[in-house]
Backbone as CSV, one residue per row, in Angstrom:
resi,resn,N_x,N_y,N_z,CA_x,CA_y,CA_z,C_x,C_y,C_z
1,UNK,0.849,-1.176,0.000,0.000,0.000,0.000,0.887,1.229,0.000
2,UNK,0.543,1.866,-0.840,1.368,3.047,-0.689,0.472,4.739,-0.502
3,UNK,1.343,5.465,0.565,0.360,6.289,1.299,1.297,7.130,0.651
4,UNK,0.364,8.442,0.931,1.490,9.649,-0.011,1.322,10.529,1.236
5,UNK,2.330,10.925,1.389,2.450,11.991,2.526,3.236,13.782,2.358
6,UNK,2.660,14.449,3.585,3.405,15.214,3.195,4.214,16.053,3.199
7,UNK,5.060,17.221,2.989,6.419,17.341,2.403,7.379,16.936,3.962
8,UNK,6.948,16.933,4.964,7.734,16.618,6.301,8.258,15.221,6.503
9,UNK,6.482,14.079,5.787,6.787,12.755,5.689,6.451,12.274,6.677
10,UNK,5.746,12.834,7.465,5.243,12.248,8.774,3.681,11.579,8.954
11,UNK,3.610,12.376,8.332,1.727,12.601,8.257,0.729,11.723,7.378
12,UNK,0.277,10.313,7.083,-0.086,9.934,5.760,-1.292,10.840,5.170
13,UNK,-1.881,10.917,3.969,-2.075,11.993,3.029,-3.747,10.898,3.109
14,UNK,-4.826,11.284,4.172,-5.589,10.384,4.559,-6.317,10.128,2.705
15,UNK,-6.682,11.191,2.175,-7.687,10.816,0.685,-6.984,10.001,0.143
16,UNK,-5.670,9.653,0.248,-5.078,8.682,-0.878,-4.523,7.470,-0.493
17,UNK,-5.428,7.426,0.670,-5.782,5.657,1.518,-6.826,5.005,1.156
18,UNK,-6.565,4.022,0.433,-7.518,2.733,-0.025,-9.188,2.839,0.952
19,UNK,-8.903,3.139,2.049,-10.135,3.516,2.659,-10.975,4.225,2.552
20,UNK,-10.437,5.634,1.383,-10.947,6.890,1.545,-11.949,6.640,0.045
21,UNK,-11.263,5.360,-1.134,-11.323,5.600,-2.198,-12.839,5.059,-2.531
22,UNK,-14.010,5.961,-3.449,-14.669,5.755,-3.655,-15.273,3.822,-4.088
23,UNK,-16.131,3.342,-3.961,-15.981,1.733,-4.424,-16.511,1.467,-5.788
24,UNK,-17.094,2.686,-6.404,-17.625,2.709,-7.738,-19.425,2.932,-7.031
25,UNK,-19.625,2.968,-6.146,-21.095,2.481,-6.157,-21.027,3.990,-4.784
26,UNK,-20.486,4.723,-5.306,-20.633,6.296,-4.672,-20.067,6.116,-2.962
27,UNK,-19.484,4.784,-2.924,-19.596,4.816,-0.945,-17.926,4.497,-0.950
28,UNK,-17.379,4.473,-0.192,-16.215,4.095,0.256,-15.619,3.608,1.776
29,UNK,-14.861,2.308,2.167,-14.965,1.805,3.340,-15.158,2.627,4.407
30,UNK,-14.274,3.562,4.511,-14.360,4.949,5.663,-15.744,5.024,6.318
31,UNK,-16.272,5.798,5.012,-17.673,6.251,5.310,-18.896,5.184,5.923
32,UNK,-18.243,3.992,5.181,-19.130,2.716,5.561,-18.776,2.464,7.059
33,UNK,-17.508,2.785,7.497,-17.692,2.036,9.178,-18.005,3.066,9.726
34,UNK,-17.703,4.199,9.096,-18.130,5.895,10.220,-19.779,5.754,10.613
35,UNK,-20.371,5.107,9.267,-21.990,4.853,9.434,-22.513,4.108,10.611
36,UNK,-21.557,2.873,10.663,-21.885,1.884,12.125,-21.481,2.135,13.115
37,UNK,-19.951,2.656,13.385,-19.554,3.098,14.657,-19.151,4.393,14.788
38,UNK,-19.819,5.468,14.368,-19.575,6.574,14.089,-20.035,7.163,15.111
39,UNK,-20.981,6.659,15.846,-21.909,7.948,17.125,-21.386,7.223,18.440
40,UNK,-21.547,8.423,19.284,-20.704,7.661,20.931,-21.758,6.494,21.534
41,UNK,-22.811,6.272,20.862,-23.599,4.902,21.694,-22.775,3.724,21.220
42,UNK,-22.471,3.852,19.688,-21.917,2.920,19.327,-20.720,2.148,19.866
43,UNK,-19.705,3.281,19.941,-18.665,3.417,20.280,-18.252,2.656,22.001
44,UNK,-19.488,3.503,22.778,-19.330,3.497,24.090,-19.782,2.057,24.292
45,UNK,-20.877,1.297,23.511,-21.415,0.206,23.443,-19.855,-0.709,23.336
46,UNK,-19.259,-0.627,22.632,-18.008,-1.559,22.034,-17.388,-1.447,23.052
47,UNK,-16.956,-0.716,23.557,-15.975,-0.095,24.431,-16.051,-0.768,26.126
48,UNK,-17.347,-1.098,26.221,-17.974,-1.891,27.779,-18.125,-2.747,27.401
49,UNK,-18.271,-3.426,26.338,-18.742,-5.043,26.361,-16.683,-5.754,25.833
50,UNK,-15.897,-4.432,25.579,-14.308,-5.392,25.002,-14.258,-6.403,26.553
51,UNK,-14.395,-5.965,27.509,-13.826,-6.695,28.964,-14.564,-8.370,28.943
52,UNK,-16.094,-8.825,28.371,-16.572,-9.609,28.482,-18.133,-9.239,28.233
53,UNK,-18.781,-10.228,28.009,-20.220,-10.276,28.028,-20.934,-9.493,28.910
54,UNK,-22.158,-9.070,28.903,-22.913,-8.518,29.543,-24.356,-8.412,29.210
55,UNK,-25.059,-8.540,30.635,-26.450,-8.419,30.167,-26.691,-6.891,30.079
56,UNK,-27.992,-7.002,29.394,-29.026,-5.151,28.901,-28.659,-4.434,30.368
57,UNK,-29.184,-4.599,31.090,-29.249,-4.059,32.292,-27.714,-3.158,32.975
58,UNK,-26.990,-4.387,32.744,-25.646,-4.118,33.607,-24.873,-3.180,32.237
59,UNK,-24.747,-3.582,30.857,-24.587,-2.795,30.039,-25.422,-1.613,30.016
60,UNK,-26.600,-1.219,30.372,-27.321,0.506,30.574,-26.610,1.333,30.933
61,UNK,-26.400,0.258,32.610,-25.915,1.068,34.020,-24.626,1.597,33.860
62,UNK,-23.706,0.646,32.704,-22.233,1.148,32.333,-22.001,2.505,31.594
63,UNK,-22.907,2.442,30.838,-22.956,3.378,29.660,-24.288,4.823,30.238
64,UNK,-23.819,5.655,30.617,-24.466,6.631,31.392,-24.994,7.974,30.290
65,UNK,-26.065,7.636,30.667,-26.781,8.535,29.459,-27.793,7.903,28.574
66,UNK,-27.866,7.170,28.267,-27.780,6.220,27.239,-29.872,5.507,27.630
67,UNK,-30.421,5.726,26.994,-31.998,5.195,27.058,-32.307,3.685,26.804
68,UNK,-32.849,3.087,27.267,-33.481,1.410,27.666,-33.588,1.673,25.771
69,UNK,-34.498,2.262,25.189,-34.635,2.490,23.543,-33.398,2.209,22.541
70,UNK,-32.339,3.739,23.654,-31.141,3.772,22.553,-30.263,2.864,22.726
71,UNK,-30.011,2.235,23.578,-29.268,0.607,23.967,-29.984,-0.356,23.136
72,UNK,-30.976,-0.151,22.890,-31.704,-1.952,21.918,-31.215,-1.229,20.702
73,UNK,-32.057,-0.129,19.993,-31.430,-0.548,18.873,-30.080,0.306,18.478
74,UNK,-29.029,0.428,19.432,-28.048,0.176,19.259,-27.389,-1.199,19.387
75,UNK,-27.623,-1.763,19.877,-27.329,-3.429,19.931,-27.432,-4.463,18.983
76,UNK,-28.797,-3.737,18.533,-29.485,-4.093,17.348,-28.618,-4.102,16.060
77,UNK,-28.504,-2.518,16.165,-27.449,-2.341,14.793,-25.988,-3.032,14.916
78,UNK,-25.310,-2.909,15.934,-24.304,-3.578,16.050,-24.470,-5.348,15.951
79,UNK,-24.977,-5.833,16.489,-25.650,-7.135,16.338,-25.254,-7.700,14.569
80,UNK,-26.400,-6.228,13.729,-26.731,-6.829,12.754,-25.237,-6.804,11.133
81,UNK,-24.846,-5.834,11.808,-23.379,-5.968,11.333,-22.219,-6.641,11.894
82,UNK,-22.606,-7.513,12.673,-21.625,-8.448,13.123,-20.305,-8.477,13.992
83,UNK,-21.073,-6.832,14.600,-20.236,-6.786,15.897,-20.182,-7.345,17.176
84,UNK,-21.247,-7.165,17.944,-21.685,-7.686,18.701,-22.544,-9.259,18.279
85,UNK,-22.430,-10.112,19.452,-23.295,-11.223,19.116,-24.435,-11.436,20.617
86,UNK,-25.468,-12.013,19.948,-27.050,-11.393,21.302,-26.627,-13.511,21.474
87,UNK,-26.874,-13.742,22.851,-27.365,-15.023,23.105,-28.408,-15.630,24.255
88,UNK,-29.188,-16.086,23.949,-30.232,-16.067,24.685,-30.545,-17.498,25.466
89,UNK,-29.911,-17.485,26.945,-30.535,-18.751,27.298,-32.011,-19.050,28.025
90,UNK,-32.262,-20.000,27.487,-33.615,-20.921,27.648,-34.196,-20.885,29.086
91,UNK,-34.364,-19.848,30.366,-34.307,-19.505,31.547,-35.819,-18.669,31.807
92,UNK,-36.334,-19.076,32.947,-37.575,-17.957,32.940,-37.518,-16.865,33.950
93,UNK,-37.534,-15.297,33.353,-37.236,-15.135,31.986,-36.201,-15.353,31.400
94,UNK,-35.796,-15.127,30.290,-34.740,-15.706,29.295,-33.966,-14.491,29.582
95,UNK,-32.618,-15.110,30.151,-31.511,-14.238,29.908,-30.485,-13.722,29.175
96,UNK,-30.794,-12.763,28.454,-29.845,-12.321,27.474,-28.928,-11.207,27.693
97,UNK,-27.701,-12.092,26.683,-26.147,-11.444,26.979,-25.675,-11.249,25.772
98,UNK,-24.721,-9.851,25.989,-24.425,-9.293,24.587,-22.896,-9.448,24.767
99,UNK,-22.127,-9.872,23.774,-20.758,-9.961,23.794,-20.076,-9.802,22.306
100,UNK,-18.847,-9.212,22.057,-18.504,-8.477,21.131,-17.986,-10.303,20.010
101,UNK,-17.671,-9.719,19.003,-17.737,-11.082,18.083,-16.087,-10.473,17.816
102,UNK,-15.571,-11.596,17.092,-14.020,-11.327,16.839,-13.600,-9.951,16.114
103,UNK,-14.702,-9.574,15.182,-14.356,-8.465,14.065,-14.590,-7.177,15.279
104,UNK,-15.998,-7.300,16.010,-15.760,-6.230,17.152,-14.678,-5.992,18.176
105,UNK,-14.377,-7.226,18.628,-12.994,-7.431,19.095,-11.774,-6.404,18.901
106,UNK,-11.561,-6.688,17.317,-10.534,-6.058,16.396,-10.830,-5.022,16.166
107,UNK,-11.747,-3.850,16.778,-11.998,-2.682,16.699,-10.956,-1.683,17.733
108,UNK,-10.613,-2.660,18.740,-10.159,-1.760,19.728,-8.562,-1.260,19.394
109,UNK,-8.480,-1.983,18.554,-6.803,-1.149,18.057,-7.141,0.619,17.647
110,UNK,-8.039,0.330,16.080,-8.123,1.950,15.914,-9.020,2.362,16.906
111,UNK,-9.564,2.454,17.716,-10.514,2.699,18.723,-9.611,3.628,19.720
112,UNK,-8.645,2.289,20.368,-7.438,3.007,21.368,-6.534,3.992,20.688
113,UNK,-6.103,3.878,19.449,-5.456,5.199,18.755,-6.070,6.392,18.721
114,UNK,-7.568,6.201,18.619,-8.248,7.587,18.363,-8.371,7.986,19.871
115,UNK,-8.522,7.040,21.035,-8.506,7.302,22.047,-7.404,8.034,22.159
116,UNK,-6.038,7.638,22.411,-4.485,8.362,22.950,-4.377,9.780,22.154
117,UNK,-4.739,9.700,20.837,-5.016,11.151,20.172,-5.875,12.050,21.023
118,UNK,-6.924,11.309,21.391,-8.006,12.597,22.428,-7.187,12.848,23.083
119,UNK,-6.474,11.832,24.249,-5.830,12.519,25.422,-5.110,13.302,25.351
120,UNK,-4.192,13.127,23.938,-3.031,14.002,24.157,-3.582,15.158,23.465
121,UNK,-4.798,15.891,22.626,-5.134,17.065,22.060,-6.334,17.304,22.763
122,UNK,-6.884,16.904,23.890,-8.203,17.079,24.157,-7.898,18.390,25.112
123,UNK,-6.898,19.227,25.478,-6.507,20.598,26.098,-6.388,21.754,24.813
124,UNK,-5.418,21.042,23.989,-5.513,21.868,22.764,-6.811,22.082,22.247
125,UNK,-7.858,21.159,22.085,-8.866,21.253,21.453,-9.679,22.301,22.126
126,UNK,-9.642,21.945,23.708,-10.768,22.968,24.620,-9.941,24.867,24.607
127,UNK,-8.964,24.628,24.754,-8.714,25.878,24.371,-8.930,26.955,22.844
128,UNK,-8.871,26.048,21.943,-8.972,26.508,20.515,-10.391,26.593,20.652
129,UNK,-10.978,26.058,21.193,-12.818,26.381,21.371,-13.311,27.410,22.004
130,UNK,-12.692,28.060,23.411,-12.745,29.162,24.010,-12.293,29.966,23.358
131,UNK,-10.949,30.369,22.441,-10.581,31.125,22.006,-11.683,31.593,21.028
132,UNK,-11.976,30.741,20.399,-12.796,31.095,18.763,-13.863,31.909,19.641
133,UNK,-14.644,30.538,20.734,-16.260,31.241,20.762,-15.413,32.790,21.506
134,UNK,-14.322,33.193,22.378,-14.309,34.488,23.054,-13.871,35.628,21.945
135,UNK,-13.556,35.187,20.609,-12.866,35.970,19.385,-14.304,36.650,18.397
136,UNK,-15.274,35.298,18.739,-17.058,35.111,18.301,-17.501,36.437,19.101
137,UNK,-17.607,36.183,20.326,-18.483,36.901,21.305,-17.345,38.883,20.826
138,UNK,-16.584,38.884,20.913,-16.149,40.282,20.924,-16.479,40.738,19.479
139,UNK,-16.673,40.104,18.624,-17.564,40.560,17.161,-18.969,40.521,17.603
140,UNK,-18.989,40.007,18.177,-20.929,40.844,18.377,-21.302,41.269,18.976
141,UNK,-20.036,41.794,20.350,-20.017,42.693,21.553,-19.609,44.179,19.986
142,UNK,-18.370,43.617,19.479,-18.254,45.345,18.934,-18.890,45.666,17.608
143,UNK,-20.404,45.060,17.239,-20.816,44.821,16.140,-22.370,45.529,15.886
């Protein structure tokens, strides 16, 4: 694979990664996994079940914020792309446990990269945000 980078050589040149490249049918892989694990339920969903299985309940209570609604069919969707796997034993009532499948598994590499990137820019980021909105607010204080 060859990445084109640039003039420093540090940086790969993300549009001209096999990931970025259209598939003929207007979509390209990127966009296709940004679609499934793109929102923080998703994310946060993957992220509590890497340690082991878990039932609905104890997975809610992990994931804070998060609605009895937006947990199913987030589960759902993950489920149905073959991240997560649902198993249901034969118990009254029937107890069901959600646990990540090998390909979800293998999420947590780029997962933890994008993670260590937050940590180490997530000061830079909050400051470049105060600055703008306090650079915002004095244009419509002197406006």
């Amino acid at each position: 694979m060859s990445i084109h980078t640039k003039t420093e050589g540090k940086t790969p040149l993300l549009e001209s990664m096999p990931a970025m490249q259209s598939d003929g049918a207007g979509g390209c892989p990127m966009r296709e996994v940004l679609d499934i694990v793109g929102d923080s339920w998703s994310l946060l969903t993957l992220i509590n079940l890497q340690s082991g299985p878990r039932r609905f309940n104890v997975l809610r209570r992990m994931i804070e914020g998060i609605s009895q609604r937006m947990l199913t069919v987030t589960l759902r969707s993950l489920e149905r792309d073959g991240l997560v796997s649902r198993t249901v034993k034969p118990t009254s009532p029937p107890e069901v446990t959600y646990a990540l499948t090998d390909i979800g598994h293998s999420i947590a590499v780029p997962v933890g990269a994008l993670g260590e990137w937050a940590a180490a820019n997530r000061d830079h980021l909050r400051a470049a945000r105060k600055a703008f909105d306090e650079a915002r607010a004095d244009l419509v204080v002197n406006s």
